[in-house]
VODOKOL-659212 format. One record per atom (N, C-alpha, C): residue in one letter; z, x, y negated. Coordinates in steps of 0.001 Angstrom, whole numbers, plus 500000, padded with zeros to 6 digits. Layout:
<nodes>
a, Z, X, Y $
...
</nodes>
This chain:
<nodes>
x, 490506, 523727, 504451 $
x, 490981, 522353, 504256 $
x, 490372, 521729, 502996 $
x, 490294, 522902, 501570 $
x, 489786, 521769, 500891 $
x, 488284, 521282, 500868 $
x, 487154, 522639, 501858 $
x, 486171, 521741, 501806 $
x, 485908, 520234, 502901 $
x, 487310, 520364, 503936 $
x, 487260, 519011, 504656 $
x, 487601, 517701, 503606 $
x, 488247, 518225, 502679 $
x, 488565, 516650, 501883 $
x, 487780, 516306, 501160 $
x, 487082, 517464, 500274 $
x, 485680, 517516, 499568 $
x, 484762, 516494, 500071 $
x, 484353, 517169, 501513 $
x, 483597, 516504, 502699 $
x, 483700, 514475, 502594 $
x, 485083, 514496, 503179 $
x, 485557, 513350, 502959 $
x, 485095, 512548, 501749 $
x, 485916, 513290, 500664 $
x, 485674, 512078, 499375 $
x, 484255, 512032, 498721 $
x, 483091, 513059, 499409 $
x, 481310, 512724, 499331 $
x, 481571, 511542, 500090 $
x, 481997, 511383, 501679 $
x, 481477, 510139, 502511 $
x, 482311, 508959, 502245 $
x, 483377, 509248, 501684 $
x, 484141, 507950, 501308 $
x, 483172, 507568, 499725 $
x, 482759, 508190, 498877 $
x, 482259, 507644, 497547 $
x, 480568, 507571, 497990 $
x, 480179, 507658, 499072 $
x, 478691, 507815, 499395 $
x, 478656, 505981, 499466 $
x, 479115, 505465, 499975 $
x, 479384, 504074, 499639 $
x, 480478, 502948, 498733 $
x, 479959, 502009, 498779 $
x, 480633, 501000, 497616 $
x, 481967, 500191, 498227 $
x, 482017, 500488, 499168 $
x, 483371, 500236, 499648 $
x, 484672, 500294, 498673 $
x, 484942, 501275, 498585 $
x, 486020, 501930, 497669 $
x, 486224, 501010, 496394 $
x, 484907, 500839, 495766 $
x, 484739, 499841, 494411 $
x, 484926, 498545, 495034 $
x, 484727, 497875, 495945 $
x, 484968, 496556, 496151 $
x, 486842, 496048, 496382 $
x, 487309, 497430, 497052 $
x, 488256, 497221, 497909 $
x, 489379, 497285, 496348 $
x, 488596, 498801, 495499 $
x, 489256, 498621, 493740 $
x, 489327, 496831, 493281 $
x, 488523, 496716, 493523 $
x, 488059, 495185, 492375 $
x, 488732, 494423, 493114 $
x, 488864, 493808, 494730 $
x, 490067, 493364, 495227 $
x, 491173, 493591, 494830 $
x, 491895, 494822, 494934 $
x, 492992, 494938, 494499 $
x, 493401, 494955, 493081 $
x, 492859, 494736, 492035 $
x, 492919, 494556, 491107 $
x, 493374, 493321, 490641 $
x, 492034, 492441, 491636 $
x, 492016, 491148, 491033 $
x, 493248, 490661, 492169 $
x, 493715, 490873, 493059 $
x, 495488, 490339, 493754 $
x, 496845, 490717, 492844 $
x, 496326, 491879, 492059 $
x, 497268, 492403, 491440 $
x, 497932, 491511, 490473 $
x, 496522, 491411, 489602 $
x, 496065, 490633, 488490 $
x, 497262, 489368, 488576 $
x, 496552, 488656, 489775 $
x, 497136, 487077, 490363 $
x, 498568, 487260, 490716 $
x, 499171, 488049, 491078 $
x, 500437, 488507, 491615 $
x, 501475, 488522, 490143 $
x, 500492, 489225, 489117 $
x, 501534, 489288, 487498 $
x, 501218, 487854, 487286 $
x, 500266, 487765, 486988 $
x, 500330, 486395, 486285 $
x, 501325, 485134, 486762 $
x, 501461, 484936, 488227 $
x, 501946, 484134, 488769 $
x, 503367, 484089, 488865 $
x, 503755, 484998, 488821 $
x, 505259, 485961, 488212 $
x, 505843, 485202, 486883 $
x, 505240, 485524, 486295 $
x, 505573, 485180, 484952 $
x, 504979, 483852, 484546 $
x, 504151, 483446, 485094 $
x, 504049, 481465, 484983 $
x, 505062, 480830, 485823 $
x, 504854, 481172, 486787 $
x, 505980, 480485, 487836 $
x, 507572, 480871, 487761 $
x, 508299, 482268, 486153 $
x, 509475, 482141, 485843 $
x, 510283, 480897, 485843 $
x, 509570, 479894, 484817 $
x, 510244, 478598, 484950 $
x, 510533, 477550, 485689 $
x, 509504, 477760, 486595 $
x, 509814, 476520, 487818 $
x, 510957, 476391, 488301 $
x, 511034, 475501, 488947 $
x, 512883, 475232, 489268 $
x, 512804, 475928, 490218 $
x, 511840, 475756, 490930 $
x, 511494, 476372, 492989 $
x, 511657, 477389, 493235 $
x, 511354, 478209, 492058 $
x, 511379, 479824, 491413 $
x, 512684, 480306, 491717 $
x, 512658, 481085, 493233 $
x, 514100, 481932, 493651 $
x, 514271, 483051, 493130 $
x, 513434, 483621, 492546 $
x, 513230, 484885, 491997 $
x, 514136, 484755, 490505 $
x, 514873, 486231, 489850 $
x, 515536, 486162, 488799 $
x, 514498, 486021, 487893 $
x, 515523, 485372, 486823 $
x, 514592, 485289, 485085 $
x, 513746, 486632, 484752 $
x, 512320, 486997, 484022 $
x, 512391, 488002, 483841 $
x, 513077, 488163, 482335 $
x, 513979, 487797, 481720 $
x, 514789, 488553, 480869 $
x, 515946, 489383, 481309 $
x, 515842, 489276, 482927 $
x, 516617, 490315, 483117 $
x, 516063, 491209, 484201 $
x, 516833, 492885, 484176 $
x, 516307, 493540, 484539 $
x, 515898, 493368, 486006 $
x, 516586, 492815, 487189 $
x, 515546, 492535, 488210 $
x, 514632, 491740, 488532 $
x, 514402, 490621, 487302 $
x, 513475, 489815, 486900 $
x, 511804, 491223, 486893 $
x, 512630, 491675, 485645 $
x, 511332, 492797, 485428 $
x, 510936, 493551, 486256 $
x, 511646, 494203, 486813 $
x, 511866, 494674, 488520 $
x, 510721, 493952, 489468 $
x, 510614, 492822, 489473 $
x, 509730, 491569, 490437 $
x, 508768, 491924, 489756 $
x, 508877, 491927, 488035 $
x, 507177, 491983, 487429 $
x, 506481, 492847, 488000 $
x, 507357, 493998, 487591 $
x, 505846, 495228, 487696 $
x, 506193, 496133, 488930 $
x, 507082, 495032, 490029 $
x, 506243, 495655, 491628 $
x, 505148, 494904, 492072 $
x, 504629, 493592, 491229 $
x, 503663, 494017, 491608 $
x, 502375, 494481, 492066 $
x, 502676, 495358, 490852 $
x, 501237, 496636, 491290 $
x, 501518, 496758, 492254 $
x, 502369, 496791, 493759 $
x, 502040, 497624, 494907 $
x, 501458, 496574, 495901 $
x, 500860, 495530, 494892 $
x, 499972, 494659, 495426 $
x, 498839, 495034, 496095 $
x, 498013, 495950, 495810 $
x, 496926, 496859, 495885 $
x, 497267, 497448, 497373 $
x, 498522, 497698, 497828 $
x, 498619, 498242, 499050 $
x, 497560, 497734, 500143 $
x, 497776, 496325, 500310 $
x, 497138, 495881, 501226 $
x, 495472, 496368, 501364 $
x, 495094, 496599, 500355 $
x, 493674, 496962, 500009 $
x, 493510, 498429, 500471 $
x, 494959, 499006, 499544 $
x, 494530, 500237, 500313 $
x, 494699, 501187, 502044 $
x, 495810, 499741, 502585 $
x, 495676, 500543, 504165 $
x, 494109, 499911, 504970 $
x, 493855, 498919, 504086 $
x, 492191, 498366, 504982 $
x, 491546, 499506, 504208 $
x, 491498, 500277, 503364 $
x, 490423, 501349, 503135 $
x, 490705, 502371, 503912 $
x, 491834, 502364, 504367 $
x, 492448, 503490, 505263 $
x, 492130, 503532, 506586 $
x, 492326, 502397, 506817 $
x, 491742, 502021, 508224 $
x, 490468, 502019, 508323 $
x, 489296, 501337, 507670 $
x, 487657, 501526, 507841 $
x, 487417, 502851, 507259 $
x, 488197, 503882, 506569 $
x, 487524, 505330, 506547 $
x, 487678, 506185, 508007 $
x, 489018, 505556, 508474 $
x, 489333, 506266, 510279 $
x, 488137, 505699, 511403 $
x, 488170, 504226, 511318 $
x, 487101, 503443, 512565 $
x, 486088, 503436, 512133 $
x, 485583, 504170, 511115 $
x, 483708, 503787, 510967 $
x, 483717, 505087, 511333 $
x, 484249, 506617, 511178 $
x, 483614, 507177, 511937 $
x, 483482, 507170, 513664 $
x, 483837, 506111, 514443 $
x, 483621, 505574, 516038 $
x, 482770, 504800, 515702 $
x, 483065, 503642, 514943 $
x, 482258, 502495, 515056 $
x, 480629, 502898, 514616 $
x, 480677, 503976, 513949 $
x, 479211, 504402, 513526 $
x, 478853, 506042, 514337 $
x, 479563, 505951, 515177 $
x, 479077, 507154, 516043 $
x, 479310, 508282, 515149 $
x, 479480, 508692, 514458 $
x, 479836, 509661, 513454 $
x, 480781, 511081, 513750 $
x, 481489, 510295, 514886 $
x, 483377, 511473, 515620 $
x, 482625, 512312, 515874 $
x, 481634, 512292, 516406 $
x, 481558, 513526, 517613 $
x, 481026, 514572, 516397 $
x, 479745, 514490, 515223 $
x, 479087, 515592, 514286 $
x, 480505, 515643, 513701 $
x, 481136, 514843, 513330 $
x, 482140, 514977, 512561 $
x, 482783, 516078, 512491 $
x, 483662, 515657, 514218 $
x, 484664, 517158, 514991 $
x, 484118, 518286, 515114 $
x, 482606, 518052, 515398 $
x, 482006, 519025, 515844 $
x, 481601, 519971, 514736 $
x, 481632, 520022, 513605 $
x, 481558, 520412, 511931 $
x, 482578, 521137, 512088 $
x, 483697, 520655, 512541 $
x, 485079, 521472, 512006 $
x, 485808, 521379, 513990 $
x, 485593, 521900, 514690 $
x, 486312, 521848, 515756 $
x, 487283, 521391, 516061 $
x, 488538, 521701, 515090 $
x, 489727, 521758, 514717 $
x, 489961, 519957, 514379 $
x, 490393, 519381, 515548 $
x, 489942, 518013, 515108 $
x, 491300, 517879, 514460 $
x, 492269, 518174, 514785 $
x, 493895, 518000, 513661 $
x, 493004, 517827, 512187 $
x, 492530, 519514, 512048 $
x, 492598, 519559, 510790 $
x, 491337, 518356, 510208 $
x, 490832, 517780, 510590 $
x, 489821, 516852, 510025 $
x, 490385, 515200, 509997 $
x, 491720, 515059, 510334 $
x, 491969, 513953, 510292 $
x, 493577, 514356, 509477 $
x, 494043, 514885, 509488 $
x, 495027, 515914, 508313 $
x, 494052, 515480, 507074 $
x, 492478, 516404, 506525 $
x, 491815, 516099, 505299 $
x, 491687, 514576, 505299 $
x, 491508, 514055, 506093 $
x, 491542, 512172, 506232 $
x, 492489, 511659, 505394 $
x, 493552, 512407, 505819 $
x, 495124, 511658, 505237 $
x, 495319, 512330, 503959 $
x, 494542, 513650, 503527 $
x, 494772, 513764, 502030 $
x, 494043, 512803, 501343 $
x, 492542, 512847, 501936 $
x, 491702, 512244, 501017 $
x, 491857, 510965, 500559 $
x, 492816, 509930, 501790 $
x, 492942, 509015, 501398 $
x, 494599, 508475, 500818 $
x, 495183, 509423, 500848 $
x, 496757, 509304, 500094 $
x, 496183, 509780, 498507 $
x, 495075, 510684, 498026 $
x, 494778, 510605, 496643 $
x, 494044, 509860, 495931 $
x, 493368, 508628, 497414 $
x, 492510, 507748, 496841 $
x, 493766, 506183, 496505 $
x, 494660, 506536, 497181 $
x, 495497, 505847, 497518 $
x, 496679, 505484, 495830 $
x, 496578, 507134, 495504 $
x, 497304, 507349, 493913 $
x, 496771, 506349, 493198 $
x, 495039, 506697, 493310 $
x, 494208, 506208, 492204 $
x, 494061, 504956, 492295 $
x, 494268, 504166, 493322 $
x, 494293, 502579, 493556 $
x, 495788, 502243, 492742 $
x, 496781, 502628, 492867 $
x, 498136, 502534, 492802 $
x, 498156, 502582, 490648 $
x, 497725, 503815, 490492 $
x, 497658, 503987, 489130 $
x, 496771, 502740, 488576 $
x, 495815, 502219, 489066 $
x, 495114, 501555, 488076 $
x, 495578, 500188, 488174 $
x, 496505, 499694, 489446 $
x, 496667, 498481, 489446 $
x, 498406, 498563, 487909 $
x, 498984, 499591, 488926 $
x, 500018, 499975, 487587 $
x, 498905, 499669, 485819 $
x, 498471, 500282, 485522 $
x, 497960, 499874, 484862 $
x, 497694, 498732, 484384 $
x, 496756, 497858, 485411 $
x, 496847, 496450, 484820 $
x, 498046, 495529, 484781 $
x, 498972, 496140, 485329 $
x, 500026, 495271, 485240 $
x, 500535, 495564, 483736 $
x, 500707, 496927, 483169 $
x, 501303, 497036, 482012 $
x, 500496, 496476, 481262 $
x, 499155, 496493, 481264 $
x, 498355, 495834, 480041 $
x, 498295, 494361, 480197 $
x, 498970, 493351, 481100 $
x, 498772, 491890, 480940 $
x, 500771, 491614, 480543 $
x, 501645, 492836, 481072 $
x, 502622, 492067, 480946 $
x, 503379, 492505, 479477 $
x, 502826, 493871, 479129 $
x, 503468, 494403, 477530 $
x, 502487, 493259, 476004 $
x, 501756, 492645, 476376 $
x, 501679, 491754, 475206 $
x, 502560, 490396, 475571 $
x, 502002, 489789, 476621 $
x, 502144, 488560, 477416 $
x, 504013, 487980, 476848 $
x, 504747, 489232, 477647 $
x, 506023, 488878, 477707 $
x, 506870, 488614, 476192 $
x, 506552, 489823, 475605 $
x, 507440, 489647, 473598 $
x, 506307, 488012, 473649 $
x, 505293, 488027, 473838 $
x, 504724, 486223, 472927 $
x, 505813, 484989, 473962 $
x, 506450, 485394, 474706 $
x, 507148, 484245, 475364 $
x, 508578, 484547, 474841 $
x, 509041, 485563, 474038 $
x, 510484, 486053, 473479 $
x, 511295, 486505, 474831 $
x, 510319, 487165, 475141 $
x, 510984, 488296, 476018 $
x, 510899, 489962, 475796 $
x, 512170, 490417, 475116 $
x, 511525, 491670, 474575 $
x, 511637, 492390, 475584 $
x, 510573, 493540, 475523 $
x, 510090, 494724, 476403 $
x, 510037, 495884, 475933 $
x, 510708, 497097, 476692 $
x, 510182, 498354, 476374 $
x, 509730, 498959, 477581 $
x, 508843, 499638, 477543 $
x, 507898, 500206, 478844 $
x, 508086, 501251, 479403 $
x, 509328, 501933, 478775 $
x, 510098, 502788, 479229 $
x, 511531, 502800, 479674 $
x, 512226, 501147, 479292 $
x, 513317, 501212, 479648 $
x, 513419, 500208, 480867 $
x, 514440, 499609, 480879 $
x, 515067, 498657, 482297 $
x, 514206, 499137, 483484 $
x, 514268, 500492, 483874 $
x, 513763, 501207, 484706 $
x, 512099, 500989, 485263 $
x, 511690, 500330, 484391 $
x, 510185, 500163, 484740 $
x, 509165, 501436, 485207 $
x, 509461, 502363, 484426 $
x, 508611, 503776, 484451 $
x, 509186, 503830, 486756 $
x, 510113, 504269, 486784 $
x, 510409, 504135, 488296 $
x, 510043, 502978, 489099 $
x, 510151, 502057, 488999 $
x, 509394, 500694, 489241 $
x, 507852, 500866, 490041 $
x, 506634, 501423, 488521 $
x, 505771, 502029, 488424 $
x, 505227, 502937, 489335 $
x, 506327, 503868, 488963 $
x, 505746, 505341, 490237 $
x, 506023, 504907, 491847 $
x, 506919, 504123, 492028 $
x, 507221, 503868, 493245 $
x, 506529, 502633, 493936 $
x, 505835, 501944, 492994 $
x, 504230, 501354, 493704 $
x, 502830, 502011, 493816 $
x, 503103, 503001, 492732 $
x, 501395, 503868, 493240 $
x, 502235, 505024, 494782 $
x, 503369, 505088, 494479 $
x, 503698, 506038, 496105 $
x, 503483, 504767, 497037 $
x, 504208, 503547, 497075 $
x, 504184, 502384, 497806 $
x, 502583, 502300, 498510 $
x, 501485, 502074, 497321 $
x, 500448, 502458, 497696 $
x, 499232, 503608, 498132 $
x, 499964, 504727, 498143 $
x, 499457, 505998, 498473 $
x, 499711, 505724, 499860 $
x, 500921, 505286, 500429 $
x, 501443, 505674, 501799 $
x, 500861, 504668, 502595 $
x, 500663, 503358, 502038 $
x, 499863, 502673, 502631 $
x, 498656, 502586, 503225 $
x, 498022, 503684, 502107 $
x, 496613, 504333, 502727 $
x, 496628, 505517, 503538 $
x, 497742, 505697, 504023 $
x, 497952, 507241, 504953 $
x, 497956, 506148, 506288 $
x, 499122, 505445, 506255 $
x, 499280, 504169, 507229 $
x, 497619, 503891, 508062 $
x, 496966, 503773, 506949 $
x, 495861, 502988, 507345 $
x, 494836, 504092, 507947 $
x, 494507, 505000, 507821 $
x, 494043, 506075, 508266 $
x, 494843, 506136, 509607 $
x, 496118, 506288, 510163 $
x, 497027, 506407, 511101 $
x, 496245, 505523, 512139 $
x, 496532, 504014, 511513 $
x, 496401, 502688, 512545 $
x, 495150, 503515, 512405 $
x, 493924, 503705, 511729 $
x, 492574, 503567, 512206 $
x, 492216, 504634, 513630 $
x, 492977, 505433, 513382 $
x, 492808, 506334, 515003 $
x, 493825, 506264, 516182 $
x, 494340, 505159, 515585 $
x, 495054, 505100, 517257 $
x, 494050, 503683, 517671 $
x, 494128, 502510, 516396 $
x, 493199, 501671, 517103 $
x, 491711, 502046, 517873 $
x, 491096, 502371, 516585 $
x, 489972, 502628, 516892 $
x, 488746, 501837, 516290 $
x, 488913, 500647, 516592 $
x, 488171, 499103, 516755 $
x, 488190, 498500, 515322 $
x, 487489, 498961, 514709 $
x, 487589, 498658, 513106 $
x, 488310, 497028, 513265 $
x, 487599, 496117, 513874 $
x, 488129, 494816, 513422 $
x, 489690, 494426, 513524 $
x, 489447, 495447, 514969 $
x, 490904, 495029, 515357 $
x, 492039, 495592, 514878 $
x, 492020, 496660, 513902 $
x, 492755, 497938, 513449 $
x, 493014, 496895, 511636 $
x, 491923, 496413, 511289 $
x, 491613, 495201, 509801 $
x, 492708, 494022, 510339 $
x, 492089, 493562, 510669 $
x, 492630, 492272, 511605 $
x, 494317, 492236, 512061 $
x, 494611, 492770, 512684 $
x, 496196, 493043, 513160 $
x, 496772, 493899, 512170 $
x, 496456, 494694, 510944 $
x, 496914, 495106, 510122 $
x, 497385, 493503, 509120 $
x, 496129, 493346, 508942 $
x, 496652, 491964, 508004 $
x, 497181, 490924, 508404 $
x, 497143, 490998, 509755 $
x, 498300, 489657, 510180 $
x, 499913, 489862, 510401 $
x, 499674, 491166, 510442 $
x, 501117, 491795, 510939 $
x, 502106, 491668, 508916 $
x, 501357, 492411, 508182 $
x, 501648, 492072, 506658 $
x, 501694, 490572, 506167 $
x, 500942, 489763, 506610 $
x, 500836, 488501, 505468 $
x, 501258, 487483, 506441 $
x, 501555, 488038, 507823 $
x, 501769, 486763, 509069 $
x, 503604, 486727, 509509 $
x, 503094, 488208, 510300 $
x, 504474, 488487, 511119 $
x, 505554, 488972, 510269 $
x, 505378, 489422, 509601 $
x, 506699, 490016, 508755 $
x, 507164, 488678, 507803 $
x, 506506, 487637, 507596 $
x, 506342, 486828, 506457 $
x, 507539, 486047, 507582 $
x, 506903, 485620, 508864 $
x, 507842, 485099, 509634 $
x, 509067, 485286, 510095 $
x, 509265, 486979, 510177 $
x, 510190, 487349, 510563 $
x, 511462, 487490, 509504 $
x, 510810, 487219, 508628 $
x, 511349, 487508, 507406 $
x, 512440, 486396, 507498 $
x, 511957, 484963, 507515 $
x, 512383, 483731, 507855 $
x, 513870, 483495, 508705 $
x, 513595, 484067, 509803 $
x, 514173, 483649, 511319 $
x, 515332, 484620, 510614 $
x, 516549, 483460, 511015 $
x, 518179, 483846, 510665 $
x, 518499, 485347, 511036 $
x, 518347, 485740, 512562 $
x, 518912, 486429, 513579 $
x, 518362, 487779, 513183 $
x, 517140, 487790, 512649 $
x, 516359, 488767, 512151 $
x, 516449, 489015, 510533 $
x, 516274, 488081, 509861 $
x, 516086, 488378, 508648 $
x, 517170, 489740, 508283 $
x, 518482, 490148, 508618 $
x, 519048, 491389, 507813 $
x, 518193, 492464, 508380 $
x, 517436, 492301, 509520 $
x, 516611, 493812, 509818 $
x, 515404, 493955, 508944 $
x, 514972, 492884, 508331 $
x, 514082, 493114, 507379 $
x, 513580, 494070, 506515 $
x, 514611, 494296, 506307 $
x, 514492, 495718, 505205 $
x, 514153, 496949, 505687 $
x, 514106, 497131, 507566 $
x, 513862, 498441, 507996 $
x, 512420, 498145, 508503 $
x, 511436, 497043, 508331 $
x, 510173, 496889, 508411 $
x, 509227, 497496, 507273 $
x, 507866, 497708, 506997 $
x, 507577, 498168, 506691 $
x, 507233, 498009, 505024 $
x, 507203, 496638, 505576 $
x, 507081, 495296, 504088 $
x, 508751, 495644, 503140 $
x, 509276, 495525, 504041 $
x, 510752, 495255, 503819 $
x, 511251, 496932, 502568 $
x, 510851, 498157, 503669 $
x, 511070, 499364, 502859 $
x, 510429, 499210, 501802 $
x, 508838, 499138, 501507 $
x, 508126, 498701, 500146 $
x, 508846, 498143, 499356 $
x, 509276, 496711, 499567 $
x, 509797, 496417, 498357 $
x, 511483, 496726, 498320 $
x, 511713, 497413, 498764 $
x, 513179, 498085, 498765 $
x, 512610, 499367, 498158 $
x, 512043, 500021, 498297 $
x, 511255, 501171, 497028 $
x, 510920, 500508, 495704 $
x, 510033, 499561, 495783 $
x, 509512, 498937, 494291 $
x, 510714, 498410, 493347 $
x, 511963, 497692, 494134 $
x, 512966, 496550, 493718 $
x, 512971, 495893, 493674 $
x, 511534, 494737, 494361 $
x, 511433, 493723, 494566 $
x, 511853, 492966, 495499 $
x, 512285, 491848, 494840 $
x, 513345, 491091, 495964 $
x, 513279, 489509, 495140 $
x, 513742, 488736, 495861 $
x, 514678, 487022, 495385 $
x, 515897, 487136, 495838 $
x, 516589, 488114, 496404 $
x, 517980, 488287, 496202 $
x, 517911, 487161, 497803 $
x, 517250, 486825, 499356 $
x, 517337, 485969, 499570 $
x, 517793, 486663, 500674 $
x, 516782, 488106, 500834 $
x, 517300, 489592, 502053 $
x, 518194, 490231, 501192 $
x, 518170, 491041, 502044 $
x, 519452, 492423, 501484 $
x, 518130, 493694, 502036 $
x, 518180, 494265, 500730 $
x, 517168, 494982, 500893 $
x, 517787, 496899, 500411 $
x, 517229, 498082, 500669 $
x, 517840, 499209, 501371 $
x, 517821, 499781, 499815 $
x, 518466, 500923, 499140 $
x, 518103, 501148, 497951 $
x, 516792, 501956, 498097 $
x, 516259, 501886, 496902 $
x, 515188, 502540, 496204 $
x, 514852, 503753, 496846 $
x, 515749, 504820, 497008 $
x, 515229, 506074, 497471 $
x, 515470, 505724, 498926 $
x, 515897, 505213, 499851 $
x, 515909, 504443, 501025 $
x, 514777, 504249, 501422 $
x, 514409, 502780, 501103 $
x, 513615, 502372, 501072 $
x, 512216, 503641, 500868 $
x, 512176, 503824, 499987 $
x, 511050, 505118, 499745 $
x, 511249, 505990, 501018 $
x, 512221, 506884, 501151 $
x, 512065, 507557, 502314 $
x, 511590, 507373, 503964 $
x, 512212, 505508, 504258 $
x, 511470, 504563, 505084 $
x, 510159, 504899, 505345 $
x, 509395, 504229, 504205 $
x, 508298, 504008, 504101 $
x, 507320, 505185, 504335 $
x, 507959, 506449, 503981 $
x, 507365, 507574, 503874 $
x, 507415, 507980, 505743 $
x, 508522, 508024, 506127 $
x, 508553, 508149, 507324 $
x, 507580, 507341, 508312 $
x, 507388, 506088, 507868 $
x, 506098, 505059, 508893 $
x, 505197, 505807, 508406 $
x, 504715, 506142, 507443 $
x, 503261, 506866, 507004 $
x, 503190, 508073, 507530 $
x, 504431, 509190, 507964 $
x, 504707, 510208, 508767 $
x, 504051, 509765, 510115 $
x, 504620, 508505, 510720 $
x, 504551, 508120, 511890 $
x, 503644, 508235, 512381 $
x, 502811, 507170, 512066 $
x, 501237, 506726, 511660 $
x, 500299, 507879, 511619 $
x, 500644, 508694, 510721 $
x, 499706, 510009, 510498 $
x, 499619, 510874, 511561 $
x, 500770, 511442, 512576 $
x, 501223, 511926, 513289 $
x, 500226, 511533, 514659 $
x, 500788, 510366, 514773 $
x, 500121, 509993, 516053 $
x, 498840, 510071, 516011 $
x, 498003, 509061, 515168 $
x, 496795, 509392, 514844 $
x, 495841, 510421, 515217 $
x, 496941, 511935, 514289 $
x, 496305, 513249, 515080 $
x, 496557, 513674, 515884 $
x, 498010, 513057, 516880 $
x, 497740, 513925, 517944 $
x, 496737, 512932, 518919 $
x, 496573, 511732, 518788 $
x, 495682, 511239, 519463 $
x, 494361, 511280, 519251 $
x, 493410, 511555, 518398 $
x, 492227, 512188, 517652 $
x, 492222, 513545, 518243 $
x, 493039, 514075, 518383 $
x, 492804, 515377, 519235 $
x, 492696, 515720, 520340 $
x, 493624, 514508, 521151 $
x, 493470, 514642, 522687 $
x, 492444, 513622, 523686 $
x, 492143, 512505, 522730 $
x, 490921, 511326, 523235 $
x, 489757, 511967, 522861 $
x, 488939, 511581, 523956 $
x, 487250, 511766, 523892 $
x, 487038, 510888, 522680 $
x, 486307, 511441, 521778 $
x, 485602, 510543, 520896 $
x, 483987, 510050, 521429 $
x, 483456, 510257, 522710 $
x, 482596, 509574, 522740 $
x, 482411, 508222, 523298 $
</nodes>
């Protein structure tokens, strides 16, 4: 197994993908704090003050901004090996097609950390000066931020297991890209909306995320923290699952 992930993270770093999809998520991250904390004062602003703790809570989830970035890396590391003819040397390297889409889902749940950690990152370095110059005091260890933190680089680890998942049941790189991001920034956004639906919200996938992170406007009712986390972990179970048993039993040619 570990020279299948080895394997992996040569063909995932053999191209610039990875760095673009980094510098995306960075720069959403980026836009996501900033806008947070400019848009505190607006009247329109449903979200709490950040002088208080679920204010801060909203700040620094979010880093699990980066998710989105990382289930599309998840997904084009699963469909480029079809879309580039690649399945068949692939399987055929390691027979054992489970175990080559198993190293899939490590390689990309640790690429998944490292997206997660660095957006964490930029969030602490724009919001620990930013906030004391507006007389908002901060400690970076208290009003539960450190948990906050870890539970957007997991938020975003699982997202990239997700995306690996969708990429082998879809298949169809565009369409696996494509219906990933409409289903996140479209359908859930809508469903979110609609009366009759909105309390199921929280058992969607969007919904568990930020019921892990603590992000909320108080507008859903959202699942607690380790809830939520366990949710989320379970769709990335899901996802992963099927994936291999379907990678194992479809012709890849």
């Amino acid at each position: 197994m570990t020279a299948l992930v080895r394997a992996e993270l040569r063909k995932l770093f053999s191209t610039r993908l990875w760095l673009w999809l980094l510098l995306g998520a960075l720069g959403f991250t980026a836009l996501a704090c900033v806008f947070t904390i400019v848009g505190e004062r607006s009247p329109q602003n449903p979200s709490p003050p950040l002088s208080t703790e679920a204010g801060l809570h909203n700040l620094f989830a979010t880093a699990a901004t980066g998710s989105v970035f990382a289930i599309v890396l998840g997904a084009v590391g699963m469909t480029s090996e079809f879309r580039h003819l690649t399945a068949t040397p692939t399987f055929l390297a390691s027979p054992h097609r489970g175990r080559v889409v198993v190293a899939k889902l490590i390689t990309y749940a640790m690429v998944g950390v490292g997206y997660g950690l660095a957006c964490a990152g930029l969030v602490l370095a724009i919001a620990l000066p930013w906030l004391p110059a507006r007389g908002i005091s901060l400690s970076p260890t208290g009003h539960g931020i450190p948990a906050v933190l870890l539970a957007a680089v997991a938020a975003v680890a699982i997202y990239a297991v997700v995306g690996v998942g969708v990429g082998a049941l879809v298949r169809n790189q565009i369409a696996a890209i494509v219906g990933t991001l409409i289903y996140l920034f479209v359908l859930e956004a809508i469903l979110a909306t609609v009366p009759k639906v909105r309390d199921y919200y929280r058992y969607f996938p969007g919904g568990a995320a930020n019921s892990l992170t603590r992000a909320g406007t108080g507008q859903v009712t959202l699942l607690e923290p380790w809830q939520g986390g366990l949710l989320l972990l379970g769709y990335g179970l899901v996802f992963a699952t099927l994936g291999t048993l379907l990678a194992v039993r479809r012709d890849v040619t």
